[in-house]
C-alpha positions as CSV (number, residue, x, y, z in Angstrom):
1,X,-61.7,37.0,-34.5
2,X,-59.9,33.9,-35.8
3,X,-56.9,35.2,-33.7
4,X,-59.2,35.1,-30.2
5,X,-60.0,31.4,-31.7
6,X,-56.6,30.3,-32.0
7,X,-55.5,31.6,-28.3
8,X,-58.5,30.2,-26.6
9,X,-57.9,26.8,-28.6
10,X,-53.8,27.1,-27.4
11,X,-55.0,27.9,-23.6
12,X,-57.8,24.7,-23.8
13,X,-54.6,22.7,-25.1
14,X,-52.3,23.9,-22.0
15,X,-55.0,23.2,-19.1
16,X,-55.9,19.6,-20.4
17,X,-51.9,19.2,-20.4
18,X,-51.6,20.3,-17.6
19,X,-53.8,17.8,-15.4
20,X,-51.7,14.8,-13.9
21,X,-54.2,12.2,-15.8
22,X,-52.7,13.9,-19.1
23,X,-49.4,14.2,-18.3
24,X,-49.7,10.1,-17.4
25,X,-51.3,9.3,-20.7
26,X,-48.5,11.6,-22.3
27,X,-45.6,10.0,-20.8
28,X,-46.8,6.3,-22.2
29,X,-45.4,5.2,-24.8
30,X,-46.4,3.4,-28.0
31,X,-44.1,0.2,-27.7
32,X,-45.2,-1.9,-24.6
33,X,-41.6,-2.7,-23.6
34,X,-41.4,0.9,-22.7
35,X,-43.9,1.0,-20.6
36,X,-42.6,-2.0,-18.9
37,X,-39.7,-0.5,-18.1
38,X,-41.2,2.5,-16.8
39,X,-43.3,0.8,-14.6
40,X,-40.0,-1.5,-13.2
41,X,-38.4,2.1,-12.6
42,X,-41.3,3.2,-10.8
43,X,-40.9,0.1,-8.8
44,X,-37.5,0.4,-8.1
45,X,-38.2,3.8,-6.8
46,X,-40.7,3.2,-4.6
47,X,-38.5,0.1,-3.1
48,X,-35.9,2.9,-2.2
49,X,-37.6,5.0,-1.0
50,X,-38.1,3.8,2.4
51,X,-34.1,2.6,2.4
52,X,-33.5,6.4,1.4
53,X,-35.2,7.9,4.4
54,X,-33.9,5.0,6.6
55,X,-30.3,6.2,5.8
56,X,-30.9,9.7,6.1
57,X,-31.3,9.3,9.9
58,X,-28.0,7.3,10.4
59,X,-24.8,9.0,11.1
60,X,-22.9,9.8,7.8
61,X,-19.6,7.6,7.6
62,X,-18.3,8.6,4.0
63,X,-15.0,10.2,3.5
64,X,-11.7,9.6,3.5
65,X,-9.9,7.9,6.9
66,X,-6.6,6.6,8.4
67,X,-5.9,4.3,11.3
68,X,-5.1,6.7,14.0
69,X,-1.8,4.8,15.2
70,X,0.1,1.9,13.2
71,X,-0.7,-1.4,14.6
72,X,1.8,-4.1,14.5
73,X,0.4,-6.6,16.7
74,X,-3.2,-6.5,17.8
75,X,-4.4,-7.0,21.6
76,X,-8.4,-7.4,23.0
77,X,-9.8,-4.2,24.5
78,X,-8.1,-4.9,27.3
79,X,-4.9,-4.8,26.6
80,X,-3.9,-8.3,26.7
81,X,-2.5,-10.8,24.0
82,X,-5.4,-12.5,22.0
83,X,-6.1,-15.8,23.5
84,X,-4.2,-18.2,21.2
85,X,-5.2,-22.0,21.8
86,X,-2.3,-25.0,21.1
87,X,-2.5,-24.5,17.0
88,X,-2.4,-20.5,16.9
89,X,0.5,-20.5,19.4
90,X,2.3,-23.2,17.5
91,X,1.4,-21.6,13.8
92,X,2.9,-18.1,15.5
93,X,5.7,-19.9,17.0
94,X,6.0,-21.3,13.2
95,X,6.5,-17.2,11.9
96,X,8.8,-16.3,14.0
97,X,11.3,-19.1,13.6
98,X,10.4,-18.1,10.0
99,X,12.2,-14.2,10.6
100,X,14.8,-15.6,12.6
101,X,16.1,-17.6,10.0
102,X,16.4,-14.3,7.9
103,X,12.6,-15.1,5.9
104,X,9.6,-13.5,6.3
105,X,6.6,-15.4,5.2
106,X,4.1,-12.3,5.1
107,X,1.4,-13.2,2.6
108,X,1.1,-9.1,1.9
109,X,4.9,-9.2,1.6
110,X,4.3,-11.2,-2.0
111,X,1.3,-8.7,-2.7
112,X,-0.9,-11.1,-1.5
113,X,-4.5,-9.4,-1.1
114,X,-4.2,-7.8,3.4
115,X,-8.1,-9.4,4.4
116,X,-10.4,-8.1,6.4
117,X,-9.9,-6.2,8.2
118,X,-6.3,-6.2,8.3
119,X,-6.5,-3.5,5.4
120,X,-7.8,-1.1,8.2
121,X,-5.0,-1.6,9.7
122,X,-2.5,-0.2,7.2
123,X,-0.9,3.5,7.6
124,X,-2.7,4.5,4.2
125,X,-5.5,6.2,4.0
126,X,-9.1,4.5,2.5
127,X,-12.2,6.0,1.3
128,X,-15.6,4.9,2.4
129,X,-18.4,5.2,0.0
130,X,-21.8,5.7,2.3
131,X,-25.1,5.1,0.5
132,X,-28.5,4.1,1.5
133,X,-28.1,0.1,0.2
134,X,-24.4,-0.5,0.6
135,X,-20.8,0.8,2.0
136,X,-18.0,0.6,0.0
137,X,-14.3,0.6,0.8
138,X,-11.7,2.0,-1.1
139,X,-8.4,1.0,0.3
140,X,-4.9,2.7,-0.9
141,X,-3.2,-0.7,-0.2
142,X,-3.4,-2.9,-3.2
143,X,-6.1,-1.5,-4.2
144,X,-8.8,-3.6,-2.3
145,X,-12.4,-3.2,-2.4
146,X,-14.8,-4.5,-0.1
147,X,-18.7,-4.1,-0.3
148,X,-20.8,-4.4,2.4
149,X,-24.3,-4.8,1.6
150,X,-27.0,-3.4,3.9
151,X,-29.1,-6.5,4.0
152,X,-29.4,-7.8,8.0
153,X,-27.3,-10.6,9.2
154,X,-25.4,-12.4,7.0
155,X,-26.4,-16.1,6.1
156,X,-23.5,-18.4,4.4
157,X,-24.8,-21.8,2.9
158,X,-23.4,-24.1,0.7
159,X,-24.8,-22.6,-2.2
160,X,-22.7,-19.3,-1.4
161,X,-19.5,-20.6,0.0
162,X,-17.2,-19.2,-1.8
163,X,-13.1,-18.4,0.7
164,X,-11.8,-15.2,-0.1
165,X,-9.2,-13.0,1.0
166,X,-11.6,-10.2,2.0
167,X,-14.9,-12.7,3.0
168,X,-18.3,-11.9,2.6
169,X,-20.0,-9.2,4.1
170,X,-23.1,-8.4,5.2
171,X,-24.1,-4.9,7.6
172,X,-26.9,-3.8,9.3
173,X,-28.0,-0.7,11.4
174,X,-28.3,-1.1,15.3
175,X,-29.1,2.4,16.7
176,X,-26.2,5.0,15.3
177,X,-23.4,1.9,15.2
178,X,-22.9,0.2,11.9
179,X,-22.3,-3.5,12.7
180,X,-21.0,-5.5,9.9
181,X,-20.7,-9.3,9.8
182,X,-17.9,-11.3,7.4
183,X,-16.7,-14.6,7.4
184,X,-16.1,-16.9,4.1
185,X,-12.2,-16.2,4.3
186,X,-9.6,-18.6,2.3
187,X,-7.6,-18.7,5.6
188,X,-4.3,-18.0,3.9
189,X,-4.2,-14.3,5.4
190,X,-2.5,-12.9,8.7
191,X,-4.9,-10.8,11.2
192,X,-1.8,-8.4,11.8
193,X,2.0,-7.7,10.8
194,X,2.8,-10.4,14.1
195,X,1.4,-13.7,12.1
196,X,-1.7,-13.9,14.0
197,X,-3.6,-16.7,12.2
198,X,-6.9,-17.1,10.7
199,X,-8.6,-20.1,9.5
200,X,-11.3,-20.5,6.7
201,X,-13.7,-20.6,9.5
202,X,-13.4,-17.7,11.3
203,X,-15.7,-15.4,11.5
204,X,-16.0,-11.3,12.0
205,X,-17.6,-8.8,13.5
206,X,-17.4,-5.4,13.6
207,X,-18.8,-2.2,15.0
208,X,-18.5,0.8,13.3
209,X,-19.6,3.9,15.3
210,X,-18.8,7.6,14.3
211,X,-17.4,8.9,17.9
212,X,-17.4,12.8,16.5
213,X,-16.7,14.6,13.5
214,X,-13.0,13.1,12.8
215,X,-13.0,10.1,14.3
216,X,-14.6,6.8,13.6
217,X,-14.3,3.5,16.3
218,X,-14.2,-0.1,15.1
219,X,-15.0,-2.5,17.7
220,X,-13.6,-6.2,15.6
221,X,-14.6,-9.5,17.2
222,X,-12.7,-12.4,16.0
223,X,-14.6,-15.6,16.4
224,X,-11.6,-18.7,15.1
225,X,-11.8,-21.8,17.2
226,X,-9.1,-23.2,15.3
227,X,-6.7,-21.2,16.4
228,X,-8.6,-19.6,19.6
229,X,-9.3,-20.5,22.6
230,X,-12.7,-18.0,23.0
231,X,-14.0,-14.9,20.5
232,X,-11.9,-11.9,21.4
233,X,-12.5,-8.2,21.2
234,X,-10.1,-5.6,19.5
235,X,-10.4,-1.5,19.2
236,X,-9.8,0.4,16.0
237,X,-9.8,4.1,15.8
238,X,-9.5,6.1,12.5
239,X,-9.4,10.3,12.0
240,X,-11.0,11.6,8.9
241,X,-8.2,12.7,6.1
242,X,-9.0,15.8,3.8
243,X,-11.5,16.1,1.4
244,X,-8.9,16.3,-1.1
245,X,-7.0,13.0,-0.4
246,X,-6.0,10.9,-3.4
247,X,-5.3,7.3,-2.9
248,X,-2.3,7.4,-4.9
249,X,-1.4,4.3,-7.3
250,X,0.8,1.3,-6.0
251,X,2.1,-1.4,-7.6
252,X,3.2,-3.6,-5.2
253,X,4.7,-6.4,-7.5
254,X,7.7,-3.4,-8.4
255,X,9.0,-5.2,-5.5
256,X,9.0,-8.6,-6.9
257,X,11.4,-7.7,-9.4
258,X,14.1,-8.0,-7.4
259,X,13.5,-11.6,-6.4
260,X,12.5,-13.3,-9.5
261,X,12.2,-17.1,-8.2
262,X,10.6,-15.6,-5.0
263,X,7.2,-17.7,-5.2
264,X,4.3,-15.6,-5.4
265,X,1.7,-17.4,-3.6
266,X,3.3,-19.4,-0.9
267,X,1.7,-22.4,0.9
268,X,0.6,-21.5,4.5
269,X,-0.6,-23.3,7.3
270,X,-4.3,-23.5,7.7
């Protein structure tokens, strides 16, 4: 008898248990910073949860990837040379004379940080990091990172001026095409291997679209009216690299070694 007792008491135990009220009152916990931080949890979820599902019905863009064909010089969809105004043709002018006299004033040829996005533009391989709140590049070449954050159109003040060699991004979904907005540039960077120039205002757009399952288009607006005479349109494409792709190490200042009074960050015209 005591042993029908003892299993009807366990089995009373197990349905109270099991009811969600109990399970709620069982998960609390004695020291009300606990529960505090349960409940911000449970906040945090339920934020996500609509940015989750959002991102589930966008095209997929992580992986590894690789500029389809070197790029030396950029030119606009069309095919024609970006339209330089007085000071860009006079700063270019300014490089070449530079290489002619046996110099090359590359800022990435003194392991100066490529920009954005002229690290797309290099023949080594990147890995983009796809979640629901922000992409992340991986780049091969000096090891950049850039974030983009998925949060709309992106909105510089004074408060957040900050020049960098990769900007400030910002992204945002229209329809299957990732469009991602940076400017807040230092200015000391080349757009390509030719000495196109850049100035701390420019500003850059780009729209990332996955065309099929290897290949990826980036449609880059350059807005500079420093240097430009109007915004101008270039085309990217990059194929999709093996799963097993490793973005090997590179220490780029090796090459510094052999010119030790080479100055590391030069001065260059803005």
């Amino acid at each position: 008898m005591h042993r029908k007792h003892s299993l009807a008491a366990v089995a009373a135990l197990f349905l109270a248990l099991a009811s969600p009220g109990a399970w709620a009152q069982a998960n609390r916990s004695s020291i009300p910073a606990e529960d505090q931080g349960v409940a911000r949890e449970a906040a945090v979820q339920n934020a996500a949860r609509p940015l989750l599902q959002a991102a589930r019905a966008k095209p997929y863009l992580g992986g590894y990837w690789r500029i389809a064909q070197p790029v030396a010089a950029l030119t606009t969809i069309e095919g024609k040379a970006p339209p330089l105004n007085a000071a860009g043709q006079k700063a270019l002018k300014q490089v070449a004379a530079e290489r002619k006299a046996g110099r090359n004033p590359d800022p990435m040829d003194v392991c100066l940080p490529p920009g954005t996005p002229r690290s797309l533009l290099v023949d080594k391989p990147f890995l983009i990091a796809h979640a629901a709140v922000k992409v992340t590049f991986f780049h091969q070449v000096y090891h950049v990172i850039r974030h983009v954050y998925l949060d709309g159109p992106l909105k510089i003040t004074d408060e957040n001026r900050d020049e960098l060699w990769e900007g400030t991004s910002s992204g945002r979904w229209e329809g299957d095409t990732l469009v991602i907005e940076t400017a807040n540039f230092n200015g000391r960077q080349w757009l390509d291997d030719s000495g196109l120039p850049q100035s701390t205002g420019m500003r850059v757009t780009e729209r990332i679209r996955r065309v099929d399952g290897s290949t990826l288009e980036n449609l880059v607006t350059y807005e500079d009216a420093k240097y430009y005479s109007k915004p101008w349109t270039a085309r990217m494409t990059f194929k999709a690299q093996p799963a097993s792709t490793l973005l090997v190490e590179e220490d780029c200042a090796e090459k510094l070694l052999d010119f030790p009074m080479k100055e590391y960050a030069p001065e260059l015209p803005r």
